[in-house]
N, CA, C and O atoms as a MOPAC input file, in Angstrom:
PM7 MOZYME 1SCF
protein

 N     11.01200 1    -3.68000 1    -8.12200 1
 C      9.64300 1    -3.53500 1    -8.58400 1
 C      9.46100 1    -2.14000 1    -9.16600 1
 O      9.89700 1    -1.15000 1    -8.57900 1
 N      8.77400 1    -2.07000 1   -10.39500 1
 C      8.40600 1    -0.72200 1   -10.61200 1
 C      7.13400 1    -0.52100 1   -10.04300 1
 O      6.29500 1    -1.30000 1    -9.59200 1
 N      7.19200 1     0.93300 1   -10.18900 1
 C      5.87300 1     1.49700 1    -9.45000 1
 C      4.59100 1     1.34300 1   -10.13800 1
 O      4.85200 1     0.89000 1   -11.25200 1
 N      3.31400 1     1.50700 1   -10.00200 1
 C      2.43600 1     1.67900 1   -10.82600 1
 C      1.66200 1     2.41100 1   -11.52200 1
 O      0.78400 1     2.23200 1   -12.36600 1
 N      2.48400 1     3.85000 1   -10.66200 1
 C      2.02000 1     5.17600 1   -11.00500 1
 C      3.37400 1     6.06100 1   -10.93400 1
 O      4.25900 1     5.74800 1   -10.13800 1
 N      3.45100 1     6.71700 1   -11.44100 1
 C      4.45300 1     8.12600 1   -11.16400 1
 C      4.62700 1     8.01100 1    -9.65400 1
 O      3.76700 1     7.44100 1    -8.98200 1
 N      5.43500 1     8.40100 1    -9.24700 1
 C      5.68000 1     9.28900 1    -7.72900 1
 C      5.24900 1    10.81100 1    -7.67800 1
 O      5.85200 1    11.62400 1    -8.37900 1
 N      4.24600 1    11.18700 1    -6.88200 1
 C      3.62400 1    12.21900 1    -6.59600 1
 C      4.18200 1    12.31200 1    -5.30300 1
 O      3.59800 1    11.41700 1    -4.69200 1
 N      5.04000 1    12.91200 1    -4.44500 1
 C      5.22700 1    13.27000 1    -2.90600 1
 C      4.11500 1    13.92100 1    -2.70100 1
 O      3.67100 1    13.75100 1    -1.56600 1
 N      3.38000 1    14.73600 1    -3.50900 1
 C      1.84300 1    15.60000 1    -3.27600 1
 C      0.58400 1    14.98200 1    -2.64100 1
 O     -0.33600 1    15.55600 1    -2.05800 1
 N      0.78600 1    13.53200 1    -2.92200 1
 C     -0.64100 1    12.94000 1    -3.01100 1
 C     -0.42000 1    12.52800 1    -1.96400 1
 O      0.75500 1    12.40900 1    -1.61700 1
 N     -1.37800 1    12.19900 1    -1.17700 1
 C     -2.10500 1    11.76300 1    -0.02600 1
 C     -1.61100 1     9.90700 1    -0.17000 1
 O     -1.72400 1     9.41000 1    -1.29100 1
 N     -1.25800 1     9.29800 1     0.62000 1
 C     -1.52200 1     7.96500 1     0.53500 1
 C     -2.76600 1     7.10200 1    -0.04100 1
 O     -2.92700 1     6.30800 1    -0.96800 1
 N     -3.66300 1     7.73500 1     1.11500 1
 C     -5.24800 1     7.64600 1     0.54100 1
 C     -5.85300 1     7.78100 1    -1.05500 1
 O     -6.57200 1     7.09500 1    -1.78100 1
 N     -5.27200 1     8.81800 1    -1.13800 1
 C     -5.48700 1     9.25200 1    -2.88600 1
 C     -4.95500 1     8.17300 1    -3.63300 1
 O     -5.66600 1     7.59900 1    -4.45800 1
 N     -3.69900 1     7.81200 1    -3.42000 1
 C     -2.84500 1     6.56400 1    -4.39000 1
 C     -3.39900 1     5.90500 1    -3.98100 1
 O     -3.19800 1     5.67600 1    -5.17300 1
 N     -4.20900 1     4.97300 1    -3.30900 1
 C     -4.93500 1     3.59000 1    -2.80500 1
 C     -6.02800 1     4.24800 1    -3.69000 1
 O     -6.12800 1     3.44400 1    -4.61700 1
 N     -6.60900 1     4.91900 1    -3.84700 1
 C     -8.05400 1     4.91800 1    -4.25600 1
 C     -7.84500 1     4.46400 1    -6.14000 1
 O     -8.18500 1     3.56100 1    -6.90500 1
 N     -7.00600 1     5.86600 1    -6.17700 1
 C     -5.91700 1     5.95300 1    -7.68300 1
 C     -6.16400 1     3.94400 1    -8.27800 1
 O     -6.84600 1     3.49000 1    -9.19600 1
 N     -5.43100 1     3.36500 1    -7.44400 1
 C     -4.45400 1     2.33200 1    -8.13200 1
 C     -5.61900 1     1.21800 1    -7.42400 1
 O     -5.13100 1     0.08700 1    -7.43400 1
 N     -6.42000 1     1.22900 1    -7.07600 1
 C     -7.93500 1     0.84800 1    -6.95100 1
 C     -8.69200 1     0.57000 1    -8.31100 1
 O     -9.12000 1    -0.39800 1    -8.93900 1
 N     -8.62500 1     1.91300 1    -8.41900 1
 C     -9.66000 1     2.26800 1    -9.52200 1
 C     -9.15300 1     1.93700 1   -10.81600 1
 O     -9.79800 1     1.94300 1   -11.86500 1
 N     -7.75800 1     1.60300 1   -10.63500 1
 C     -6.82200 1     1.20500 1   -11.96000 1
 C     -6.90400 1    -0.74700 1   -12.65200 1
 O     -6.63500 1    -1.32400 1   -13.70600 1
 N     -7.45800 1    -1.13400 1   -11.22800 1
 C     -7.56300 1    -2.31800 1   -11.43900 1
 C     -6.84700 1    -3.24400 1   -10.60600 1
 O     -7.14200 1    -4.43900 1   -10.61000 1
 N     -6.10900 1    -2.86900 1   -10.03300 1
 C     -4.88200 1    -3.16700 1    -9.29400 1
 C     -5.02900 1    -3.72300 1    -7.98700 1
 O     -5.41000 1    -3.08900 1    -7.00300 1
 N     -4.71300 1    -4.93600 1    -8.01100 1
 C     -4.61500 1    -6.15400 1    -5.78600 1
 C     -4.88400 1    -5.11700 1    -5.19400 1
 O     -5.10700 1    -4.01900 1    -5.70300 1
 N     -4.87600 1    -5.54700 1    -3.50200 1
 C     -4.31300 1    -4.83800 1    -2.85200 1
 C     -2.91800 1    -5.47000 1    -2.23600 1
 O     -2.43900 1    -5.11200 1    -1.16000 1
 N     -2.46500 1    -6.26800 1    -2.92900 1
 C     -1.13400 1    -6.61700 1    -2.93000 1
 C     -0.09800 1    -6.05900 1    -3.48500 1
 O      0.97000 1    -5.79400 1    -2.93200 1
 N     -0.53200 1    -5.79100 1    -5.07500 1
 C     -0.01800 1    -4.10000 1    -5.85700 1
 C      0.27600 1    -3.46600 1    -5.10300 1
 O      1.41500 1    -3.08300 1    -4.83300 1
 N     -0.79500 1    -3.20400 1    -4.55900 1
 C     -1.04700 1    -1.49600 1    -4.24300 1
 C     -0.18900 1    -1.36900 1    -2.67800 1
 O      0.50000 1    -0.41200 1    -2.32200 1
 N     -0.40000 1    -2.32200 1    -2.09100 1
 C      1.39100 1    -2.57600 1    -0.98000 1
 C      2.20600 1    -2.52300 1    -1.53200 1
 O      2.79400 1    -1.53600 1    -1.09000 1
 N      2.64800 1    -2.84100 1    -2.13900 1
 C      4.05900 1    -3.48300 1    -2.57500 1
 C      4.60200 1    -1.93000 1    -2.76500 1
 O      5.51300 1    -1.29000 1    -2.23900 1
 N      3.82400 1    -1.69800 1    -3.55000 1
 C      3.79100 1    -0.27200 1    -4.59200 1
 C      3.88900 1     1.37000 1    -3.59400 1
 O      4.33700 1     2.49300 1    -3.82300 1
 N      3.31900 1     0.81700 1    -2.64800 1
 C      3.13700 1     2.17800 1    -1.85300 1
 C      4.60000 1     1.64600 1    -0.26400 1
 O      5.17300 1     2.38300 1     0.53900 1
 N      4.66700 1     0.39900 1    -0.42500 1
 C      6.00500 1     0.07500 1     0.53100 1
 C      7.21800 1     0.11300 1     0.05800 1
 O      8.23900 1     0.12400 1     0.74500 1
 N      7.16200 1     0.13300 1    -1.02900 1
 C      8.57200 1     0.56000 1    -1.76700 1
 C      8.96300 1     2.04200 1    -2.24500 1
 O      9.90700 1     2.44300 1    -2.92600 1
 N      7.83900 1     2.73700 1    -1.60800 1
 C      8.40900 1     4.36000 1    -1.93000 1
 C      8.26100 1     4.56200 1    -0.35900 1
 O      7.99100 1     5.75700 1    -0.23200 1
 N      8.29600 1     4.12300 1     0.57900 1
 C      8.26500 1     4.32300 1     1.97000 1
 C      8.50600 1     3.74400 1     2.78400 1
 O      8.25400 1     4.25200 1     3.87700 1
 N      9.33900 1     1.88100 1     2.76500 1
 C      9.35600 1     1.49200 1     3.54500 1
 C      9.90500 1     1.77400 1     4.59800 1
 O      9.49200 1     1.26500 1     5.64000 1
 N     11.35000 1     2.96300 1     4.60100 1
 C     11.67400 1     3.68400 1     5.78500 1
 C     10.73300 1     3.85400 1     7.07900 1
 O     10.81100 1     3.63300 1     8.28700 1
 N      9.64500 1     4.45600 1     6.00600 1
 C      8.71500 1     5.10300 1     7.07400 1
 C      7.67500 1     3.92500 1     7.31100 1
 O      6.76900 1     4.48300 1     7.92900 1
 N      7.37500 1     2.78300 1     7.17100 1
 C      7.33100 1     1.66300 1     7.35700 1
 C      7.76200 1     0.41800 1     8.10200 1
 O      7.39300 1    -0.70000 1     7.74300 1
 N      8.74100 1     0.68000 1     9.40200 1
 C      9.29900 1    -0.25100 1     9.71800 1
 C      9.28600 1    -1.03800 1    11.06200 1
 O     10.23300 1    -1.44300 1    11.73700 1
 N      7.51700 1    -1.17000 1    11.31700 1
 C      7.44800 1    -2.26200 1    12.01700 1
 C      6.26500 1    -2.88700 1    11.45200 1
 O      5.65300 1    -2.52700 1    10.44700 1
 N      6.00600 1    -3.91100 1    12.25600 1
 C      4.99000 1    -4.99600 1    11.74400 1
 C      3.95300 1    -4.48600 1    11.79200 1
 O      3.28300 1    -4.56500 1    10.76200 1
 N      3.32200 1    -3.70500 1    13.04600 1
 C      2.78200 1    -3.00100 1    13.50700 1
 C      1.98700 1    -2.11300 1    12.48000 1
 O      0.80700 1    -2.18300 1    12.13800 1
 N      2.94000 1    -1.29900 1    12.11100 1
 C      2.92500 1    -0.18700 1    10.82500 1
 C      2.37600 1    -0.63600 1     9.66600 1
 O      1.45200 1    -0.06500 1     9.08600 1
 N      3.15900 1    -2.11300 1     9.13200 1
 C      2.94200 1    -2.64900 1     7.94000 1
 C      1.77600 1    -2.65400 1     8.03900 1
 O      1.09200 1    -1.93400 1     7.31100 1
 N      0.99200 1    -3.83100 1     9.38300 1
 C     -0.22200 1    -4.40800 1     9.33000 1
 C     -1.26400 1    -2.70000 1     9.03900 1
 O     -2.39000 1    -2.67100 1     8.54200 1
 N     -0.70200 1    -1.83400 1     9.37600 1
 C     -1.67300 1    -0.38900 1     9.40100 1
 C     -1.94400 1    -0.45100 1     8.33500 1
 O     -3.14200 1    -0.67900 1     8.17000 1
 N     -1.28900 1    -0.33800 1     7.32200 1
 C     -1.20000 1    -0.12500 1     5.85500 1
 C     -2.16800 1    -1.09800 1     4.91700 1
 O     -2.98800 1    -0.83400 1     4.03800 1
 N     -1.69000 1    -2.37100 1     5.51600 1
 C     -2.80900 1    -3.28600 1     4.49500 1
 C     -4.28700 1    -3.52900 1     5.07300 1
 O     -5.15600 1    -4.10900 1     4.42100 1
 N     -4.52200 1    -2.90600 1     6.66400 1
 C     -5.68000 1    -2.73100 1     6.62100 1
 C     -5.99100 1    -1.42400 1     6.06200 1
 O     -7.20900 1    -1.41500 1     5.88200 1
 N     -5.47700 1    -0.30500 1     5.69500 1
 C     -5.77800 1     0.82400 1     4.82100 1
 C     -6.39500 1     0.68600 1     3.76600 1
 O     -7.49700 1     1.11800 1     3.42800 1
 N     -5.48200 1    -0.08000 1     3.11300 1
 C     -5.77600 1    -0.60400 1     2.13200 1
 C     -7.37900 1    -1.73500 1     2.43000 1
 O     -8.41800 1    -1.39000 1     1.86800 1
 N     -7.37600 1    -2.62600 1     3.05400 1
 C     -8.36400 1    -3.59600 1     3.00200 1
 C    -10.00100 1    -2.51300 1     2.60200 1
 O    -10.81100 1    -2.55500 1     1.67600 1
 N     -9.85200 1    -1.52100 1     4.00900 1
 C    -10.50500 1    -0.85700 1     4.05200 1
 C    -11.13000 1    -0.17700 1     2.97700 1
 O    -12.32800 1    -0.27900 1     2.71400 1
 N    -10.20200 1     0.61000 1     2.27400 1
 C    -10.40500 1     1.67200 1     1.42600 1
 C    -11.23400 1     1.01900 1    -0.22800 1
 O    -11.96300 1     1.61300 1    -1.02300 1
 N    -10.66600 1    -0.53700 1    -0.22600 1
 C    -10.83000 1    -1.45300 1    -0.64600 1
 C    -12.25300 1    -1.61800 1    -0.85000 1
 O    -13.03200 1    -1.30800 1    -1.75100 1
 N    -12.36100 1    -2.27400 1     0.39900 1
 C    -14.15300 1    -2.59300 1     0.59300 1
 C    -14.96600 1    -1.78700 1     1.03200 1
 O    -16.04000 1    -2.18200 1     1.48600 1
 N    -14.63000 1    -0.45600 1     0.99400 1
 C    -15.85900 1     0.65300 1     1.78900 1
 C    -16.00300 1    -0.02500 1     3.16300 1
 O    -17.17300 1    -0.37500 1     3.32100 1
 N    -15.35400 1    -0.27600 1     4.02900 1
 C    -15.83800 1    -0.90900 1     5.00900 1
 C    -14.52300 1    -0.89000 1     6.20400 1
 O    -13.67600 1    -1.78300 1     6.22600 1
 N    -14.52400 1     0.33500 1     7.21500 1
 C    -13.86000 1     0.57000 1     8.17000 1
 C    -13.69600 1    -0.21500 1     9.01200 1
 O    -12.97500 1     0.17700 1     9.93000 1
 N    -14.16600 1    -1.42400 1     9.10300 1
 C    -13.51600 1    -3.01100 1     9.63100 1
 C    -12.80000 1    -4.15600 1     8.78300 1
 O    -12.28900 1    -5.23900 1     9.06900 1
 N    -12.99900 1    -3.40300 1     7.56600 1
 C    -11.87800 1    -4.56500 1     7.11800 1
 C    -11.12800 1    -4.50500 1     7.97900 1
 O    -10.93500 1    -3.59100 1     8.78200 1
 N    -10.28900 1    -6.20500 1     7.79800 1
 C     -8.32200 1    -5.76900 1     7.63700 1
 C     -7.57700 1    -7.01100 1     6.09700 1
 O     -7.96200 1    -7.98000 1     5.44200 1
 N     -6.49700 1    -6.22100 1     6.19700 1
 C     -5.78100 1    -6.60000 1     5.50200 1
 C     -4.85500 1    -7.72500 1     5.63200 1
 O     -4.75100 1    -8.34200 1     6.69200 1
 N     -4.32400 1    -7.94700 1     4.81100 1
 C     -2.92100 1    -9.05100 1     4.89700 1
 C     -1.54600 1    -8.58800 1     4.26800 1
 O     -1.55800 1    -8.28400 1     3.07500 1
 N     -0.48800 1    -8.51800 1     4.90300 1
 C      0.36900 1    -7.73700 1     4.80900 1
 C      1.61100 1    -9.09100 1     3.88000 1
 O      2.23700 1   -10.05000 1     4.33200 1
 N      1.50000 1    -8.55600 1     2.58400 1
 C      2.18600 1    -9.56200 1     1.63100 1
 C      3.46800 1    -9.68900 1     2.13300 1
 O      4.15300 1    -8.95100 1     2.84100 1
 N      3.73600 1   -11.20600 1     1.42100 1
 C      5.54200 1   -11.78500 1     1.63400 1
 C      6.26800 1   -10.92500 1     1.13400 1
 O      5.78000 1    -9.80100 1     1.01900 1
 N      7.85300 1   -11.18900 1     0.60800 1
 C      8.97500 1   -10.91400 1    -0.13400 1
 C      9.09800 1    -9.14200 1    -0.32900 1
 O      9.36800 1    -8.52300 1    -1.35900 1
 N      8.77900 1    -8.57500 1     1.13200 1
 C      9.02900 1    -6.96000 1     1.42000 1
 C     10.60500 1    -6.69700 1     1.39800 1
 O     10.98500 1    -5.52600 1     1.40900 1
 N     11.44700 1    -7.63400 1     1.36900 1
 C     12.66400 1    -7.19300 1     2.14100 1
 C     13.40000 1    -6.37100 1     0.21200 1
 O     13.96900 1    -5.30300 1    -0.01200 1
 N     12.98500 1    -7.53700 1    -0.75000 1
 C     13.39800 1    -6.60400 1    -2.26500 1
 C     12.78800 1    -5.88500 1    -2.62800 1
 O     12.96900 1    -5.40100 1    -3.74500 1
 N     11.61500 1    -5.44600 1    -1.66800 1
 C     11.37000 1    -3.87000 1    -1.83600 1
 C     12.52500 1    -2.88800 1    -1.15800 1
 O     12.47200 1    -1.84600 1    -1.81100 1
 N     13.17600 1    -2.80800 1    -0.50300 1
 C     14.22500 1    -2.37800 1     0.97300 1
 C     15.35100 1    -1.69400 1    -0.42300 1
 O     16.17800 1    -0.82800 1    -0.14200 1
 N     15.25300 1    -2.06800 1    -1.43500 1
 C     16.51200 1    -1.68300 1    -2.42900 1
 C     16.54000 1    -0.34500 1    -3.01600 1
 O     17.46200 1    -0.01800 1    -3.76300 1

């Protein structure tokens, strides 16, 4: 998968969710996209599920979303 933005190591996670938000972009994108420059640091279910409620959240203005943590992660792993 390519990315949807440059790689910034600078930016905040938060910042790239808002970024690639505002770009138009799922929040299935915007997983995929932010699990494939980190899934290392990504590697339990646990973790994942953190992330796509981050995302859900950041999403809907609304600190109870949650998210859904998309299929076919493992050809991100490359």
């Amino acid at each position: 998968m390519s990315l949807l933005a440059p790689v910034n190591l600078n930016q905040p996670v938060t910042d790239r969710i808002v970024m690639l938000l505002g770009d138009g972009f799922s929040e299935e994108e915007i997983f995929k996209d932010i699990y494939s420059q980190c899934w290392l640091q990504i590697e339990t279910k646990a973790a994942r599920q953190r992330l796509a409620d981050l995302i859900a959240q950041i999403s809907a203005i609304n600190v109870f979303a949650t998210g859904e943590v998309p299929d076919g992660l493992e050809e991100l792993q490359k």
